[in-house]
LUMDOTI-396842 format. One line per field, with one value per residue: residue in three letters; residue number from 1; x, y, z of N, C-alpha, C in turn. Coordinates in steps of 0.2 Angstrom, whole numbers. Layout:
residu <- [ALA, ...]
num <- [NUM, ...]
nX <- [X, ...]
nY <- [Y, ...]
nZ <- [Z, ...]
caX <- [X, ...]
caY <- [Y, ...]
caZ <- [Z, ...]
cX <- [X, ...]
cY <- [Y, ...]
cZ <- [Z, ...]
***
This chain:
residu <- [UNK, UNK, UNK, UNK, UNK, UNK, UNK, UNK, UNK, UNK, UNK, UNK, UNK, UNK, UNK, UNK, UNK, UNK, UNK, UNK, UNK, UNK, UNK, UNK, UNK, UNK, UNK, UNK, UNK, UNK, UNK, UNK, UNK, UNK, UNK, UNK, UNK, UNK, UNK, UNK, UNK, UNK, UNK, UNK, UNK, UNK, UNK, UNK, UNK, UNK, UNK, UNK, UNK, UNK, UNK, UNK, UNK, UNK, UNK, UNK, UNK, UNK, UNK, UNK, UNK, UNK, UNK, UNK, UNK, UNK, UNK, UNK, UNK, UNK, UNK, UNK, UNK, UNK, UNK, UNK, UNK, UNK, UNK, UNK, UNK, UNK, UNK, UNK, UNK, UNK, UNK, UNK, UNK, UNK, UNK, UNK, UNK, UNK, UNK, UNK, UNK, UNK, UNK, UNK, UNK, UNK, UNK, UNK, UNK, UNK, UNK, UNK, UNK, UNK, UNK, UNK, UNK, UNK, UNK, UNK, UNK, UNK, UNK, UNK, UNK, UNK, UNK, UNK, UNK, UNK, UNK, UNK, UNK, UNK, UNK, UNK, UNK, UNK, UNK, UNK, UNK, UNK, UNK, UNK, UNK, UNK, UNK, UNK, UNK, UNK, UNK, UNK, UNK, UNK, UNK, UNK, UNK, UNK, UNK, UNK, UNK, UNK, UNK, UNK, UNK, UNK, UNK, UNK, UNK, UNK, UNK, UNK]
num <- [1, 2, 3, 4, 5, 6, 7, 8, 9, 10, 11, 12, 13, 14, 15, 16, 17, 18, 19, 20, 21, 22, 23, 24, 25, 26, 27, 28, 29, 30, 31, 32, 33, 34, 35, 36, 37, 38, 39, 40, 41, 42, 43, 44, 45, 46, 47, 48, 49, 50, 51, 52, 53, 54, 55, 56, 57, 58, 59, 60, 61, 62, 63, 64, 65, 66, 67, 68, 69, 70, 71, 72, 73, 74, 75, 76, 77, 78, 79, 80, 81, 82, 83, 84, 85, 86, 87, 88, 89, 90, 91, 92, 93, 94, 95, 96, 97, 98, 99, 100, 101, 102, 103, 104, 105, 106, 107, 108, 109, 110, 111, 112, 113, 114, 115, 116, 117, 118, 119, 120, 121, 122, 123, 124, 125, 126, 127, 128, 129, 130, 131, 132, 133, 134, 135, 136, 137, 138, 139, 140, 141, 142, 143, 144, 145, 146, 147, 148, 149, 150, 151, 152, 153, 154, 155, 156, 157, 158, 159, 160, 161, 162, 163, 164, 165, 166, 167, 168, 169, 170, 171, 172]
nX <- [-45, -54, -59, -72, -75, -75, -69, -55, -54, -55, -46, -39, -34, -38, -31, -20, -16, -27, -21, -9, -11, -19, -9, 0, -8, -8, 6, 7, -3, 5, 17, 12, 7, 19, 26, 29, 27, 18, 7, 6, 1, -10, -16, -19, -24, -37, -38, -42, -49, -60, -60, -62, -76, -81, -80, -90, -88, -83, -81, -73, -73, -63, -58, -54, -62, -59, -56, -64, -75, -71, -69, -83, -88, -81, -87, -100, -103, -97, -110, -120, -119, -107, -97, -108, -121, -125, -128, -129, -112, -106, -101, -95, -93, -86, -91, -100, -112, -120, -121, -119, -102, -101, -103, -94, -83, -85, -87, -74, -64, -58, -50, -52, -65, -65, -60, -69, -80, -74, -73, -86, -94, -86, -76, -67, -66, -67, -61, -51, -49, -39, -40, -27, -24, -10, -3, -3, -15, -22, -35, -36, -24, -25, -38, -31, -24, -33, -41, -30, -27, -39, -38, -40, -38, -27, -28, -20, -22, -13, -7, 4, 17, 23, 25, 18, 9, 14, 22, 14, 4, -2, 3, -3]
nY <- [-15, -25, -43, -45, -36, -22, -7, 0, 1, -4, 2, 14, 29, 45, 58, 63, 60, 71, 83, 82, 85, 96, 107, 104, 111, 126, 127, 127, 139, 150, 149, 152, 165, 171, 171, 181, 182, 173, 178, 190, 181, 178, 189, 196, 184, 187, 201, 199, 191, 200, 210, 202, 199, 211, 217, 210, 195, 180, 168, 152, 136, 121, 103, 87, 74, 75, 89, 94, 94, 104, 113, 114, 120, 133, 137, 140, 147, 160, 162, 161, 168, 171, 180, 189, 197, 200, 202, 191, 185, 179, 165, 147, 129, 118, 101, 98, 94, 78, 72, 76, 76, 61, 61, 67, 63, 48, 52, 58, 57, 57, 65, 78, 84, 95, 105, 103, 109, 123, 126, 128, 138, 148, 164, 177, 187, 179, 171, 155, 145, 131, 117, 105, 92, 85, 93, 82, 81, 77, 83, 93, 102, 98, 108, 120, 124, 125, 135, 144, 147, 154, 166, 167, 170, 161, 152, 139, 131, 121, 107, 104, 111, 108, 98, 92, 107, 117, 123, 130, 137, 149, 144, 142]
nZ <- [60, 70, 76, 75, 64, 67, 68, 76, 97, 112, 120, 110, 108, 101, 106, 107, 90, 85, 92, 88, 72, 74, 76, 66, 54, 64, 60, 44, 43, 48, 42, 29, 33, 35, 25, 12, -3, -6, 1, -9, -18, -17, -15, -28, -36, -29, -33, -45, -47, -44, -54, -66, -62, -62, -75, -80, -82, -78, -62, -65, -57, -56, -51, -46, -36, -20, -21, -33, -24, -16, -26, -31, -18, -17, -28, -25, -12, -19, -28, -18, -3, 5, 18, 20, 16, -1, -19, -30, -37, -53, -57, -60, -56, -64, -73, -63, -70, -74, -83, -94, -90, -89, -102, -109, -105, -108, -124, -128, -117, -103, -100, -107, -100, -93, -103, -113, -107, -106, -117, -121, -112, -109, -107, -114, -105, -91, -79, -73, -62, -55, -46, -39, -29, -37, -44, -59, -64, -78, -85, -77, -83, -95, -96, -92, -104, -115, -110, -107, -122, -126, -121, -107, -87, -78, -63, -50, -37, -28, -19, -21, -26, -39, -48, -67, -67, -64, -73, -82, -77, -65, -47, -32]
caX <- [-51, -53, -62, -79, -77, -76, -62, -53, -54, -58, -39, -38, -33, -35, -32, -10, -15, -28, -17, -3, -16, -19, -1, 2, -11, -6, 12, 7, -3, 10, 20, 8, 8, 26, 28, 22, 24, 11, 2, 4, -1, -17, -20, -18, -32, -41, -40, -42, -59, -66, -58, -67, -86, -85, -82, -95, -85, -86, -75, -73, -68, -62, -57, -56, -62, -59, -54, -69, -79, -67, -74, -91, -89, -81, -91, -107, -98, -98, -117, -121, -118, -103, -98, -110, -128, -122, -132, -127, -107, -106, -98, -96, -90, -87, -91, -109, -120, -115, -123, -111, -99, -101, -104, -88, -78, -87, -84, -67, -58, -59, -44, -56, -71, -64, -58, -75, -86, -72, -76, -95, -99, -81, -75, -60, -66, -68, -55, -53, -42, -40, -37, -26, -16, -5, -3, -1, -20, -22, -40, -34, -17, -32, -40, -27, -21, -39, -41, -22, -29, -47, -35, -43, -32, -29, -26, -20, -23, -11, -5, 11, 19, 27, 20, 17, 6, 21, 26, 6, 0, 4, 2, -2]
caY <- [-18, -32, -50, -41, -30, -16, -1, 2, -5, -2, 8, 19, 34, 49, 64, 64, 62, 76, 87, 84, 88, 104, 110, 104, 115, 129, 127, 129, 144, 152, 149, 155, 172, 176, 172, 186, 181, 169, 182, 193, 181, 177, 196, 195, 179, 191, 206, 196, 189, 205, 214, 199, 200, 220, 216, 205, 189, 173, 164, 147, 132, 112, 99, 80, 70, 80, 97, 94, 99, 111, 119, 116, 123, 140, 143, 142, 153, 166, 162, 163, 175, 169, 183, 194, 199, 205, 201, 186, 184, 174, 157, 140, 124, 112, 95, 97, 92, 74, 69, 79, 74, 56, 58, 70, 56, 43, 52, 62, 54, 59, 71, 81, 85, 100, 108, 104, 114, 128, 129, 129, 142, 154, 168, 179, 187, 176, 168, 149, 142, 124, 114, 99, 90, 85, 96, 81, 80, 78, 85, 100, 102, 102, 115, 126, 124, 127, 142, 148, 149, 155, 171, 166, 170, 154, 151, 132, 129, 115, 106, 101, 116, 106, 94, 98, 110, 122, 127, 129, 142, 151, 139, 145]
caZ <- [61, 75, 71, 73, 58, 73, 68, 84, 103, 120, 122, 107, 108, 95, 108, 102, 85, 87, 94, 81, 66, 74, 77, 61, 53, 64, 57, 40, 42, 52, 39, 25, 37, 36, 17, 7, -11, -6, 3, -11, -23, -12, -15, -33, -36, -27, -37, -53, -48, -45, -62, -68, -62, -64, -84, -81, -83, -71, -59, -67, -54, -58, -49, -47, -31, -15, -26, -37, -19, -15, -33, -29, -13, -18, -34, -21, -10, -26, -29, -12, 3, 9, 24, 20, 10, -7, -26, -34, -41, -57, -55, -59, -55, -72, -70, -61, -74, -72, -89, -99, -87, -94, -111, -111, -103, -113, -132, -128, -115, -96, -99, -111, -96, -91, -106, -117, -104, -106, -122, -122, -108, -105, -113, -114, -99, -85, -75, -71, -56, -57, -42, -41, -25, -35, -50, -65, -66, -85, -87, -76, -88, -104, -94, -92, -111, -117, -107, -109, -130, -126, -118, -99, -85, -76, -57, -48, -31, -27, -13, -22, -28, -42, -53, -74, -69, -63, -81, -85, -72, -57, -44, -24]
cX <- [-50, -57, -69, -79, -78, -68, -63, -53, -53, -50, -39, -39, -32, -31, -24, -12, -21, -25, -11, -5, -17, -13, 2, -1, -10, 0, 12, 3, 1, 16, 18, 7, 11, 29, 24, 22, 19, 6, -2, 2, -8, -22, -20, -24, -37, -44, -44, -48, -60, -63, -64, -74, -85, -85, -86, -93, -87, -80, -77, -70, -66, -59, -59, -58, -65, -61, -59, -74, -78, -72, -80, -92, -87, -84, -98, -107, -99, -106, -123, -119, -111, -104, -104, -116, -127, -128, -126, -117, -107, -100, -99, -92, -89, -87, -99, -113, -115, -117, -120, -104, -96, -100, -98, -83, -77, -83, -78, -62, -61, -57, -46, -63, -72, -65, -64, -79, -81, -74, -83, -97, -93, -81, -71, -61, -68, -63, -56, -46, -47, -36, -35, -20, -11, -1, 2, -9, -21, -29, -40, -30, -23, -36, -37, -26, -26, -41, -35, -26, -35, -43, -37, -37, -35, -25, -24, -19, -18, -10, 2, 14, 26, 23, 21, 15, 9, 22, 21, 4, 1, 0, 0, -5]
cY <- [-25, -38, -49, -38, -21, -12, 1, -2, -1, 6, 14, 26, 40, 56, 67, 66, 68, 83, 88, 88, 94, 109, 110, 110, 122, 132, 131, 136, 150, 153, 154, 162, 177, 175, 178, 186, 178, 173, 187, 190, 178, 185, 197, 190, 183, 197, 203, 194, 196, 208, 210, 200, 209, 220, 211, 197, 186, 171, 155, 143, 126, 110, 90, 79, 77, 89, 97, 97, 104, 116, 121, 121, 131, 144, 145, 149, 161, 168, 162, 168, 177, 173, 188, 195, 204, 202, 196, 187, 178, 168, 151, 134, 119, 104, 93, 94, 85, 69, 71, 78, 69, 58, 64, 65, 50, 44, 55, 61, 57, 66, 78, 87, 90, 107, 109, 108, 118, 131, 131, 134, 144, 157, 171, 183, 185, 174, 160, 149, 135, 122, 107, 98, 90, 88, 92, 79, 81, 81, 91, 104, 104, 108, 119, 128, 127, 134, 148, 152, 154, 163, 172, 165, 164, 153, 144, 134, 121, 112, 102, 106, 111, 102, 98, 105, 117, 128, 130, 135, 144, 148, 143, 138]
cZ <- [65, 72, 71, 69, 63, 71, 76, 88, 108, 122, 117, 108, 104, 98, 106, 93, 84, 86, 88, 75, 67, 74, 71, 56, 57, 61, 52, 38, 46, 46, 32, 26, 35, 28, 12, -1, -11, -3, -3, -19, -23, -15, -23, -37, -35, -31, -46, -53, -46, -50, -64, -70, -64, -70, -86, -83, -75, -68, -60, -62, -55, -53, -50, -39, -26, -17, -30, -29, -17, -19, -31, -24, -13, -23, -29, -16, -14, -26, -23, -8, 5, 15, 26, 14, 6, -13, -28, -37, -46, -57, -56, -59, -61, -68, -65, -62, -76, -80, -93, -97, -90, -99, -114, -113, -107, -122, -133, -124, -109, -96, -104, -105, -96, -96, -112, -113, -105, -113, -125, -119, -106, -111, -110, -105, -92, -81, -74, -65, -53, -49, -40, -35, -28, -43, -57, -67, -73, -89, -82, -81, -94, -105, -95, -99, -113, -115, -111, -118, -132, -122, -112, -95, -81, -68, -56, -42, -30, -21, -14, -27, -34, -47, -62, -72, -67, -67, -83, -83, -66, -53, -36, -22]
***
């Protein structure tokens, strides 16, 4: 930031760093390509939600922050059209209804959010996958456990193939 509160300046240039982000980004799907546990456990997530809906079960998603959008964004996906004009698939994001949100957070802790809506609205037939960069989110981990017990298969999207949440759920 210069002495005007102005980010940047007359020279800056982003078109290198640009270029890098995308290169960098084609890396890792290129990578994601030629690995096929991760392909075959991409096709696996997949089959699992649709066993799911056809037993009438839901696809459950979490998140915090970013990955909390993420969630949002796949359950609508579900409840939406995505590529194509189909009939509704059942799905939800936890965390939405921001007044339970609070007064989860408020009377059970933050690390509770996740795992008291699992308990209110899943059942043995649904699925959840929990999304967490850095897989020690503590109110993910509660999910998974809660679920693990409720006998809900449980997915993690991470971006750190390590973390607790390792030992917890299969990770991709």
């Amino acid at each position: 930031m210069d002495s005007n509160g102005k980010i940047g300046g007359e020279n800056l240039m982003f078109i290198e760093r640009i270029k890098k982000d995308i290169e960098e980004s084609a890396a890792v799907k290129n990578l994601i390509l030629n690995d096929m546990p991760t392909i075959g456990l991409i096709n696996e997530i997949a089959e699992e939600c649709i066993n799911t809906l056809n037993k009438g079960g839901k696809v459950i998603f979490c998140g915090n922050g970013g990955s909390f959008a993420d969630a949002q964004h796949l359950s609508a996906e579900f409840t939406g059209k995505y590529a194509f004009d189909r009939g509704a698939l059942a799905s939800i994001a936890l965390g939405t209804n921001s007044s339970s949100l609070s007064a989860i957070g408020n009377d059970y802790g933050y690390e509770n959010v996740f795992s008291r809506e699992i308990e209110a609205v899943a059942k043995s037939e649904d699925i959840l996958i929990g999304i967490t960069t850095s897989g020690n989110s503590k109110n993910i981990l509660k999910a998974v456990e809660v679920a693990k017990s409720m006998n809900i298969k449980t997915y993690i999207f991470t971006g750190n193939l390590g973390g607790e949440i390792q030992s917890k759920a299969k990770c991709l």
